[in-house]
Structures are given as C-alpha cells and as structure tokens.
N, C-alpha and C positions, 0 to 999 in steps of 0.2 A: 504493500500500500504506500510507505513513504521510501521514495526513490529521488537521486539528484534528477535533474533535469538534462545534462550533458556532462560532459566528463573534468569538473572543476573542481579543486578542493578549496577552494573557496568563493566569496561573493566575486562575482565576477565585475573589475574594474576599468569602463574604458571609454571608448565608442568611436564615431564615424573619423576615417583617417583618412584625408584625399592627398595624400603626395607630389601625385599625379596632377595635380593644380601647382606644385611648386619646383625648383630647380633643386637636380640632385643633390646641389650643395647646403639645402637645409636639412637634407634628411638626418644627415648625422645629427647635427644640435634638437633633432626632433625626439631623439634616440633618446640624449641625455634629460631632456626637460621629460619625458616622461619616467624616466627612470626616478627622478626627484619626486615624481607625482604619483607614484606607485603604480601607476598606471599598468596592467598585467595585459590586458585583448583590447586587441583593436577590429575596429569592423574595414574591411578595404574591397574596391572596386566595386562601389554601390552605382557609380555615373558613370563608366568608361566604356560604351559599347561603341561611341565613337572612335575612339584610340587602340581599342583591341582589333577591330572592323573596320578599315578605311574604305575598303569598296567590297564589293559580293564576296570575291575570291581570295582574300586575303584576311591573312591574322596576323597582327603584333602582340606575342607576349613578353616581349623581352624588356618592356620597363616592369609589367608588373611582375616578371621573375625577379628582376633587382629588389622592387618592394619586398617582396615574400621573402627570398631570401636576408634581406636587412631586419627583418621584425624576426625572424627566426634567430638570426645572431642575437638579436639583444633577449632573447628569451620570451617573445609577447606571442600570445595565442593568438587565434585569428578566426574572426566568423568572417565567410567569404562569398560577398553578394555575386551574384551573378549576372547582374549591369542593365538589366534589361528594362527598365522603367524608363526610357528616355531613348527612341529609337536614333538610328546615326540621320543624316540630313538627307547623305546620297540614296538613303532605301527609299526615304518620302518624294525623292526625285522620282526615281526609277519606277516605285509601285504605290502612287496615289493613292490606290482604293486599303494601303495602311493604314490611312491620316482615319480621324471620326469624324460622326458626322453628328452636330448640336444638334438639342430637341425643337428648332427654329427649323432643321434643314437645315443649316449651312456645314458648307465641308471647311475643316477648317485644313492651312499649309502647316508645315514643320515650323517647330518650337513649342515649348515649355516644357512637360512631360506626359506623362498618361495621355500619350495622345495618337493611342495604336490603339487600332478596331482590335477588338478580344477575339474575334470573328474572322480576323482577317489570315489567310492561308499564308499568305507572306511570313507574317509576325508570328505567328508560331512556330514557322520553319525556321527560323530565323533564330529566334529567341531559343529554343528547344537546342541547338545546332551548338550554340554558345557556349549553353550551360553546358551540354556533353563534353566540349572541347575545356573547358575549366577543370572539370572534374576529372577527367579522363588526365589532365596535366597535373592537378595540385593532390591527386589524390594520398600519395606519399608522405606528406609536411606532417611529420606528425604532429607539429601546430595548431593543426588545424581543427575546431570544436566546434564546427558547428556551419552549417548554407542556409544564406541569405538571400532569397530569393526576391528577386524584383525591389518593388522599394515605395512601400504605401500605397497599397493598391487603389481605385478607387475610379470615380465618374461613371459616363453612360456614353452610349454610339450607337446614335440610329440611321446606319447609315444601309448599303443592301447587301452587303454580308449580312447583316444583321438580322436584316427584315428575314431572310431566307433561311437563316438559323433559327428563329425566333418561329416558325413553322413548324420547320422540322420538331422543334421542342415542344410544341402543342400537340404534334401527334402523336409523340411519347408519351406524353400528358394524359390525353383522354383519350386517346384510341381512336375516335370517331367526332366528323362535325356536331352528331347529335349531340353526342358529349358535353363539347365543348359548348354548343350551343346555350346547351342546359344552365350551364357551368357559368354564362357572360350576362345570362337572362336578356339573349340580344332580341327577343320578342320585340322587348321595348325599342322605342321608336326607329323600329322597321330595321334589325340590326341583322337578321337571320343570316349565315353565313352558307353558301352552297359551295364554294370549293376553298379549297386551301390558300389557293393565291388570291384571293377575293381579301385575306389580313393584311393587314397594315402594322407598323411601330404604331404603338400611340406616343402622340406628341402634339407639338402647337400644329402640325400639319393635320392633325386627325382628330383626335376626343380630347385633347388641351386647350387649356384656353387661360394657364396660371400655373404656378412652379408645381401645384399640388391642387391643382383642381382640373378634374376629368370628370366627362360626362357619360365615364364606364367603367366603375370602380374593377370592374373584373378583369377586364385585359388591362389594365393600369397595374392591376398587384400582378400581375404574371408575367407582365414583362420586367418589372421590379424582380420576381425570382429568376425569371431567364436572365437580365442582365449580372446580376450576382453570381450565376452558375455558370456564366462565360466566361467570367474574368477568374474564375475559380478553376475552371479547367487548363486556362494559360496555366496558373499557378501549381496545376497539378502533374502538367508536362513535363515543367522543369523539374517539378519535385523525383519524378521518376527518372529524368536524366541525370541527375546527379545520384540518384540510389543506387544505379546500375555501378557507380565506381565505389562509391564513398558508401555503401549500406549500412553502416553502422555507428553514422553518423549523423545528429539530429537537424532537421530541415525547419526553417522557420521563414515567414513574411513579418515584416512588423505592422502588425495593427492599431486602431485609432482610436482607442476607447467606445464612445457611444458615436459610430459614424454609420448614419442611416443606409445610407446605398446597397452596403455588402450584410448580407447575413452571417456574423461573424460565430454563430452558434455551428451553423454547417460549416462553414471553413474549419474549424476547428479541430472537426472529425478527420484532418486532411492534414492537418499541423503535428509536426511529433512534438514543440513546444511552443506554447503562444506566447507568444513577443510583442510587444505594442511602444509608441512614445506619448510619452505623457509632454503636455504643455497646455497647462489650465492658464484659463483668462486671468487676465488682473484681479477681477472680484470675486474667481473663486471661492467659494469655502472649501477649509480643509474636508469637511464632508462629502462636497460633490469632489475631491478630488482623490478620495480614498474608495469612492462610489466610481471611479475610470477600473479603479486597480480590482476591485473586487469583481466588475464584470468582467474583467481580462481571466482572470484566476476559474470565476465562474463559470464559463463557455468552456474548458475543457474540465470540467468535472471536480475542480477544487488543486488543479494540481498548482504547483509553480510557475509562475511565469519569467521571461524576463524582460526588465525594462533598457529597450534599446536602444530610448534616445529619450533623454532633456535637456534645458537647455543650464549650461551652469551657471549662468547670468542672467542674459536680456534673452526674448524672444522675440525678432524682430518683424512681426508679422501683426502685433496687435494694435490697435488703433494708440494707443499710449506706452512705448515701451521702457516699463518700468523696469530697475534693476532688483532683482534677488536681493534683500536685504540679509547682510551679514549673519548667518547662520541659516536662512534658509533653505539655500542647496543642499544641508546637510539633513535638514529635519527630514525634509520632501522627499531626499536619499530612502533615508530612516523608514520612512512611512510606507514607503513605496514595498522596501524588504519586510515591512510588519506584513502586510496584506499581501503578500505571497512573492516576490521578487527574490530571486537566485542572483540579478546579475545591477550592478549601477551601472547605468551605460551614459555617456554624454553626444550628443553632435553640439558642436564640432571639438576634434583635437586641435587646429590650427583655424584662423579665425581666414576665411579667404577674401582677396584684394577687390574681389570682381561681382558685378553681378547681382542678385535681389536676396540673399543672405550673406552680404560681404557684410552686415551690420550685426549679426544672427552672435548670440555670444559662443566664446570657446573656450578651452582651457589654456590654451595658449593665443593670445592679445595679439593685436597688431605691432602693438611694442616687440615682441618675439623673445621675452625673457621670462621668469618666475618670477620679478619684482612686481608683480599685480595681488590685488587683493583677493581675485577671484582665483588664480595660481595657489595662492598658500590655503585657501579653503578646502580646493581643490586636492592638494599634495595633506594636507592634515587626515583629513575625509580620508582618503587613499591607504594612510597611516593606519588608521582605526580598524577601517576591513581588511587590513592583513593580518591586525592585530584578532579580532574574531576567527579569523581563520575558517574554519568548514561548521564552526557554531551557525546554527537555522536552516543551511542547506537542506533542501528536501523536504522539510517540516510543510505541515500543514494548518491551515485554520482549523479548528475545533468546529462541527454542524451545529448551529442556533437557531436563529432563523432565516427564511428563505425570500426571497423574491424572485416571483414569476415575470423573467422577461421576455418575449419573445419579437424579432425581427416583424414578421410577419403580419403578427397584431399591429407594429408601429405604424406600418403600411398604412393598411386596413382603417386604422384611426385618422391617418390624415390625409386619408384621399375618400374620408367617407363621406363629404357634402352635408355638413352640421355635425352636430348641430350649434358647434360654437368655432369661432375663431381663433376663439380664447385657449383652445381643449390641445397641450400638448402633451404628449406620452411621456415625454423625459420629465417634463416637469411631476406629474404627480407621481412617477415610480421618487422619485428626489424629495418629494414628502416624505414618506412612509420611510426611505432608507435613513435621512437627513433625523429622522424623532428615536432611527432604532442606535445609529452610531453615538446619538447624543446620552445613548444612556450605558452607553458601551460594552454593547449587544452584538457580537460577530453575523453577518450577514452577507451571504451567497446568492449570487442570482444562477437562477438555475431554467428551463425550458420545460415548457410541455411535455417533453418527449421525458424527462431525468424523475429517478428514484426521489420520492419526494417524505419516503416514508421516517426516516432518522430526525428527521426536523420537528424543533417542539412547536411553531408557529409559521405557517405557508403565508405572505399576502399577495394580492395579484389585483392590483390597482388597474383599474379599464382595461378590464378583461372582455374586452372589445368581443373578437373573435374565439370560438370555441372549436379546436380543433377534433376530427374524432378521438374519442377515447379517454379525453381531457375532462369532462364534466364524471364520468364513473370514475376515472380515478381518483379526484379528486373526494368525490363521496366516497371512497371506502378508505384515504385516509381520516377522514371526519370521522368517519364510523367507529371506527382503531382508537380514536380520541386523540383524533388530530384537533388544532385550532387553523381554522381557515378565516381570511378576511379579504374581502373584493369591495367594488365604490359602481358608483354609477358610472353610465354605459358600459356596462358588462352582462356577454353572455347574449347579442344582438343577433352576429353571424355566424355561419360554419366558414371554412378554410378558401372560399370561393367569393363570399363577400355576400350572400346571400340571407338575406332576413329570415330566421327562426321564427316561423310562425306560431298565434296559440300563446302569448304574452312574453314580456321581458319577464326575468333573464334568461329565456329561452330553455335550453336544458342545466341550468342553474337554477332553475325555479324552486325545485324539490330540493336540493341543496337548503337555499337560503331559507325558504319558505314564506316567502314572498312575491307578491304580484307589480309589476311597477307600469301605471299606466300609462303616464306621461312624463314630459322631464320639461323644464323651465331653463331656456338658457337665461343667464342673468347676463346685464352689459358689465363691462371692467365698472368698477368705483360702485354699483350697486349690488349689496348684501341683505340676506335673510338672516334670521339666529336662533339657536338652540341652545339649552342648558342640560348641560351633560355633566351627572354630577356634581351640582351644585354651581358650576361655571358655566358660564354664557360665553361660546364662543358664535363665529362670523359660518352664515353658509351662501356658499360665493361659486359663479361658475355655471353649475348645471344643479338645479333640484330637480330629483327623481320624485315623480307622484305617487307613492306605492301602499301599496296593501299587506296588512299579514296573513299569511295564510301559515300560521304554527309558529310563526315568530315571534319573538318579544319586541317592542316598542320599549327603546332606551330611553330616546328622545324624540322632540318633537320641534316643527318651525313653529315662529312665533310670528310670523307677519304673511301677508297675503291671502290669498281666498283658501290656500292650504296651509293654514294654521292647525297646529294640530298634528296634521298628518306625521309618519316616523320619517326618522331623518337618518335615524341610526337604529339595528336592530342584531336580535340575538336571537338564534333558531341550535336548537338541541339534535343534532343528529345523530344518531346511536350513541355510542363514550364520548363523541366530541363535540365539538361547536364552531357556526361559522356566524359569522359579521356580515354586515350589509353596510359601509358608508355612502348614504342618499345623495350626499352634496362635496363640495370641495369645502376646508376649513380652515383654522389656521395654524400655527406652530405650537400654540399652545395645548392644542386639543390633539394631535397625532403622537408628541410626547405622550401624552397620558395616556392613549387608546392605546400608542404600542407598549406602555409600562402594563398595565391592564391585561394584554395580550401574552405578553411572556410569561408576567406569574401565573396565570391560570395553565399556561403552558410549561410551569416549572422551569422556568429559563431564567439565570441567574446572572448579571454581568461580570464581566471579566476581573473589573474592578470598579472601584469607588473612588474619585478620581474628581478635582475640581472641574467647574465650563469649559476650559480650555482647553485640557490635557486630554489626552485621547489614550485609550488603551485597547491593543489587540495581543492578540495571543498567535504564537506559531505554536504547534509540538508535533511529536512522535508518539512511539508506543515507551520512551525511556526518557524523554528528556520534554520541557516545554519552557518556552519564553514568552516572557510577559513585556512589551512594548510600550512603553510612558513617553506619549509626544507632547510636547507643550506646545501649543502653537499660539499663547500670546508673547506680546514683546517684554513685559516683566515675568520673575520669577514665579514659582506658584512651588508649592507642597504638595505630597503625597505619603499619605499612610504605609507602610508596606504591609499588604496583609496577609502575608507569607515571610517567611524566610528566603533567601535565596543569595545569589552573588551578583552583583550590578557587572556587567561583562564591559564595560567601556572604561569602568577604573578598576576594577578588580574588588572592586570594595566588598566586603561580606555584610549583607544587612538583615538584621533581626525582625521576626514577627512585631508589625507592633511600629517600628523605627520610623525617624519621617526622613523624607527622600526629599533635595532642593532642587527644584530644574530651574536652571536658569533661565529666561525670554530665550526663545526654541531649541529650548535643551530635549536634550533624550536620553533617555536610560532603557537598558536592555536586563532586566532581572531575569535569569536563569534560576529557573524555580527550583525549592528539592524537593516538592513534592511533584508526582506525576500526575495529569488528570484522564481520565478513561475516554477516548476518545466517542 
C-alpha cells in the first residue's frame, strides 16, 4: 500500500533547466550554484523539438548529450521531457493541417505552444518518433528517474481532423445514430441526425453562441470528453514509446490543478505518477491552495504526487506580480509535501533573457550569483530536505472525509443553461472543503467510479449529474452508516445530460427523502435566511423549493412566499444519514455543518491548532507525521498533543509542550505513536 513514487531517497529537489537557452560557458557556474543550492534533479528538454529536429530528416542530439552528460558528472538526476509541447516552425510550414483550429473557425499559423491538432497524423508521427528516439538514446543514464512527457497539456481544435475523429468516436460511443440520437435529445428543434457526416464540432460555427453557452448540452459534453481523450491519446503514444526502452521507469505529464478542459481523473489511470504545478493567484487562501494539492493526490487514489513546478519568487503571468514574501516558498514547499508531495520542484533554475517568462522568477536571478534573497531561501530550503532525508517519502494521508469530484458533472453544470450565472462548481466544492481544512479534517477528493466505503463522511456538493451506479452506491454506503451530504441542483441528469424525470433529485430522491419542486435563482447582493441552531445564517444563490418525504426539516427560510419551507434537512437511511443543503450559505454555517458532520461521523481532527496554522498528517503502517503550517505573518502557539521529535530541529517534544512557529514557520512532528490507518 505505501510505496515511493520513483526511485528517490529522498524529497526530491529541483526543476525546469533550459541550458539550451544559454552558452556552454555558463553551464559550468550553473553546476556550482546548484550544488550550493542543494539542488539534486533537474527536469531538461521540456522546449527543444526545434533544436533536436531542424527539418523532417534530421536529429541533433549532441548539445543535449553534453547537457546529460554535465548533470550526470555533477551527480543530478534527471526527469526527461520529451519536447513535444511546442511543435518546430518548418513542420507548420510543410503540414498546415498540424496548426488548430479556434472554436470561431479560424486556423491559426505557428507560434506559442499547444498549438498541434491532437488529431493530426503528422503530430503524432512526429511526436511519437521523438520520444522513441530519446528513449531509445538516454535509456542507459542511470540518472535518469523519471519521463516527462509533453508539457501542460491543455486547449481545444476544431479543426477537420477533428470533426472526423470526433465521428468516429461517436460511433464507438453508441453504436448507432439511434443511439446517439436518443442520447443528444436532437428531436428538439429538428436536430434528428441520419448519417454520420451530417455532425458537426460544436462551436461558435454550430450550437455556440458564448465560451459556455450551447444550444445542445449533449454534443457540447461529448465533444468536451472527445477533446480530452484526444489529447490523452497523444499523451499515451509517447507514454508507450518511451516504455518500450525505459519500462521500469515512471512516466508522468505535469498537470494543472482544477483545469476544466482535460479530465484529469481519466488521465490519471494512464499516469504511473501525477505531477502537476502549482501557482495560486495573489489572493489565494492557503485553503484553496492545499484544495490544488489534494485533488492532484486524489485522482490517483491517494497516492503521492509530485510537485513539478513553482515559482520560487514572482509569477509572472498575474495581473499584479507580487513577490513571495520571505518564508513563503518554504511554507508552500512544506505544505505542498504535507498533502502528498514526494518531490519540491521549481521553474525556473536560471531566470531567461528573452521572451514572455524572461520576468517569470528563478533560482538563479539575472544577476547570475547566490547573492539574492531568493538564492539563500532557496539553498537553506534545499538544506532542510536533505536534512529529512527519505522521512515522508511514500507516506500517505490518513481516509477522513471525502469529496465527490467529478470532471464531467463540471461540464454538465456549466453548459446546462440556468439556472444561474452565479452557479460555479469550483466554487461550492471550495465551500464545503474550505469549512472541512479549517477544522483540520484531512480531505480527499475522490470520483464516482472510487471505493467510497473507508470514509467517515462523503459530500458531493451539485451533484448535478448522476452517473449509472452512482445513486445505489451511494445508498448502501448510507445504509452501512455512512454520512452523506449533497446541496441543491443535485441529482437533475444521467451521464448524457438528460433530465430524470418523476421529480428532483431524481434517483436521489429515496436517498435524501425529499421532493424538491422548484428552485429560486436569487441575483448577486440578494439573500434569504435561516436559523440553524440557534444562528441565523444568509441563503444566497439558488433556493430549492422542497418537500419531505421521510426527512427531517433542520431549518427553514424566513423571507418570501416560501417561508417556512426546509432549507436544510436530515433523512435516516438504514445505520446512516444523509443531508440535503437547499441553498448556498455562508462560512459560518459550513464550518458548523461540517463540524456537525464529522462527529456524528466519528471523525476526529488531526489536531487542535490556532486560525492560522494548519495541520495535516502523512503516515504508514510504522511511522506518521504531523505537519504544523503557520500561515500568518506573526508567530502563533501550538499545544503538542503527543509526544514526538520536531524533525526540522531535532528537538524532542513532550505531550503537553507548547511548540513556537514563527510568521510561516513549520514544524514536522514525527509522532511515537502510530495511528491505524
């Protein structure tokens, strides 16, 4: 069950290393500034298909055998992209119908990146061709830990590859126009499809008419999974041209956190370790930013991940680019490895001269020394995890509770034409996780499809669509004495987009046991309210008009023509219990709902811990750590309530003891007791 991730003994220190942007004669003083910096792996040849590839018939690999070979002398591992995220210029000369085509129609010429049809016969020959020829070379380095494949996958191409793959995968789909027919409910206005080439992309050319509004929810989510499963196939070409040399060697893409386009739950099946970069906005909370790390960890079943790239300073892509404040890159390090992270990774090693990340920070400045501030954070940080050594490796989160995410609902939700504008998916899954971190509740996002049954508390916030199989299982962990909790708009469609007829929540009805007739969109700035428990909080967004049918009525609205009516409700299903939240509310009332939720669920926090400090837990079957983030700017206190060894000083501290974190301090307590996972 607890396994490293790749073959590291310890956290892995480093990240993206372009050489190949500079003259041979910096590589050496590159050598020594990392060696200062601890620096152990570096990622290389993530851009270079233009350099490796100057025209069809030809390859140069002999600057990046000098690269390889120089990182191999100075002792640094190496995870090794295989370039293909950015095709060369002369392919887009020679074979146009490479280029994509925007949801406008327009085809666009060469430049930026992602800007190869997924589709296109060229670019897979091409790309495919590459990787083999990497592999087939590097396969020996015993350096070498790990394939990088591509590099941030992402976008869309509606161009006539596309349209004609986009067929073909329809008839894999459902067999038959009837099918499909059924399936797009193209009755409606006069949609009936009789042959296969009668489809179209949908786009602003055909049923668009808004970045997320179509006038055919059903071919909208289908091309949404075909485009996903396209770029997903690129990614699994390479993957197998590289296995063919290197099989024993783990393959990864770096993924985006919460990025809509790709279903990062099915890729994942496909990944032997998910890797993603983190680079949260300015305003952040450290909540949603622990809420990236825990869906990366979550999509493949809890395992480890690693973090491939941040930025150790500035990010220079956000409307205000703010600097890391002094200690930051270390917490955010820290935090990253609390919440499953095997590896720190940074872009960039050297800050580049050119270009629309020459501004992008790095570990080593434009100045081109270690007399930087962000250098010595850097080189200390670097200290520390060699100092940890192979401490957390492999370790896992402890199961608590769960949140139901799936790609697919996200769809679904914002391409369903109401019934608000307001109604974003990320946001209310960031409620419910945002109330369960703040109480310092370990929290896994897991799929429709994943074992749900270990979990003291499920919630599944607009639970839009209801896949088969999804509503029974659900009721027999209820049954088991599970605790379930879902919100309004849940429980609408099946997996096609198609309305469950016979009342909301469809087949969640006997679940919750309740009827929900109608639903109120409210405007921004206008609120209903309920008193739950004594407190009056805000119901904002959508109220659901619903009924009990076996439920308990918690609370009730207090204003409009459905005053009265439940807002929040409780239904007894066998041993267990599930929730209904009628409306959206505020911070204060999801705190308490999910405190409420976990003790009747037996779910204990990890610790007791001031506003600030965060605590998560990694262990095994022999060892567990307890993770204390501060994440204000002055100090704060902590109880210890255990015994254990603080692993960053060595310090041995007593049940009982109180622990100082400085403004974004951390401490790592290596517990002696074990917990059961």
């Amino acid at each position: 069950m607890y396994e490293k991730v790749w073959k590291q003994d310890k956290i892995a220190f480093g990240g993206d290393y372009n050489p190949e942007q500079w003259d041979e004669s910096v590589w050496e003083e590159d050598m020594r500034l990392f060696s200062l910096a601890h620096i152990d792996t570096v990622t290389l040849n993530v851009f270079s298909w233009a350099a490796l590839q100057p025209d069809e018939d030809t390859y140069c690999f002999e600057k990046l055998d000098r690269i390889m070979e120089m990182v191999r002398a100075h002792g640094l591992k190496v995870v090794l992209a295989t370039s293909t995220g950015a095709h060369p210029a002369w392919m887009a000369r020679k074979y146009p119908e490479i280029l994509r085509t925007e949801a406008n129609g327009m085809r666009r010429k060469f430049g930026g990146r992602h800007n190869s049809c997924p589709n296109s016969a060229v670019y897979r020959k091409y790309s495919v061709r590459l990787a083999e020829k990497l592999a087939r070379r590097y396969a020996s380095y015993d350096n070498l830990v790990a394939w990088h494949i591509s590099n941030e996958y992402g976008g869309e191409c509606y161009c006539e590859n596309c349209e004609r793959a986009f067929r073909q995968w329809l008839k894999e789909r459902y067999g038959s126009l009837d099918a499909l027919n059924r399936a797009w409910n193209t009755a409606f206005w006069g949609h009936t499809f009789y042959d296969w080439e009668e489809i179209v992309l949908p786009n602003y050319l055909s049923e668009h008419f808004g970045e997320e509004r179509t006038m055919f929810q059903g071919i909208s989510l289908d091309y949404r999974r075909f485009n996903s499963d396209s770029i997903l196939e690129c990614f699994k070409l390479e993957y197998e041209a590289v296995k063919t040399y290197t099989p024993d060697l783990p393959v990864t893409t770096n993924l985006m956190g919460f990025y809509k386009l790709l279903d990062y739950k099915k890729w994942a099946g496909y990944m032997d370790v998910v890797s993603w970069d983190c680079y949260p906005s300015n305003d952040n909370s450290p909540a949603q930013i622990a809420m990236c790390h825990d869906l990366m960890r979550g999509i493949k079943g809890g395992r480890p991940f690693l973090l491939m790239e941040q930025t150790p300073s500035v990010t220079n892509w956000q409307p205000y680019n703010a600097l890391k404040r002094p200690g930051v890159m270390r917490l955010w390090s820290y935090q990253a490895v609390a919440h499953g992270a095997d590896s720190v990774m940074f872009f960039q090693m050297r800050r580049s001269i050119g270009a629309c990340e020459k501004y992008h920070g790095a570990v080593i400045d434009h100045v081109g020394n270690e007399h930087t501030r962000v250098f010595r954070e850097v080189a200390e940080l670097g200290g520390e995890l060699e100092r940890l050594g192979g401490a957390v490796l492999g370790t896992r989160c402890p199961k608590q509770a769960a949140i139901l995410f799936d790609w697919e609902n996200w769809w679904g939700i914002e391409y369903s034409a109401g019934p608000s504008c307001l109604l974003r998916y990320g946001d209310e899954i960031e409620r419910y996780y945002s109330a369960l971190r703040a109480l310092n509740i370990g929290v896994d996002f897991i799929g429709p499809e994943d074992d749900i049954s270990e979990y003291g508390v499920v919630f599944a916030p607009v639970l839009y669509m209801v896949k088969p199989g999804l509503a029974a299982k659900l009721e027999e962990y209820v049954a088991r004495g599970g605790c379930f909790a879902t919100t309004f708009f849940s429980g609408y469609v099946d997996e096609h987009d198609l309305v469950k007829t016979g009342g909301y929540p469809g087949e969640l009805r006997k679940l919750l046991g309740i009827w929900v007739e109608e639903s109120d969109a409210l405007p921004e700035g206008v609120k209903n309210h309920f008193t739950w428990k004594g407190t009056r909080h805000e119901a904002t967004l959508l109220c659901d008009l619903l009924h009990t049918e076996g439920a308990q009525a918690l609370a009730a609205y207090e204003e409009d023509f459905y005053a009265g009516m439940p807002v929040v409700t409780r239904h007894s299903y066998g041993k267990g219990t599930a929730y209904y939240v009628a409306a959206r509310s505020d911070e204060d009332f999801y705190r308490a709902f999910a405190a409420e939720l976990a003790d009747l669920a037996g779910i204990t926090p990890v610790a007791d811990t001031p506003e600030d400090v965060e605590a998560v837990v990694r262990e095994n079957e022999t060892e567990r750590y307890l993770f204390l983030l501060n994440h204000a700017k002055g100090e704060r206190q902590v109880a210890a309530q255990e015994a254990g060894t603080e692993l960053l000083s060595g310090r041995e501290v007593k049940k009982g003891e109180v622990l100082t974190l400085p403004g974004y301090g951390v401490a790592i307590m290596k517990m002696k007791e074990v917990m059961t996972v």
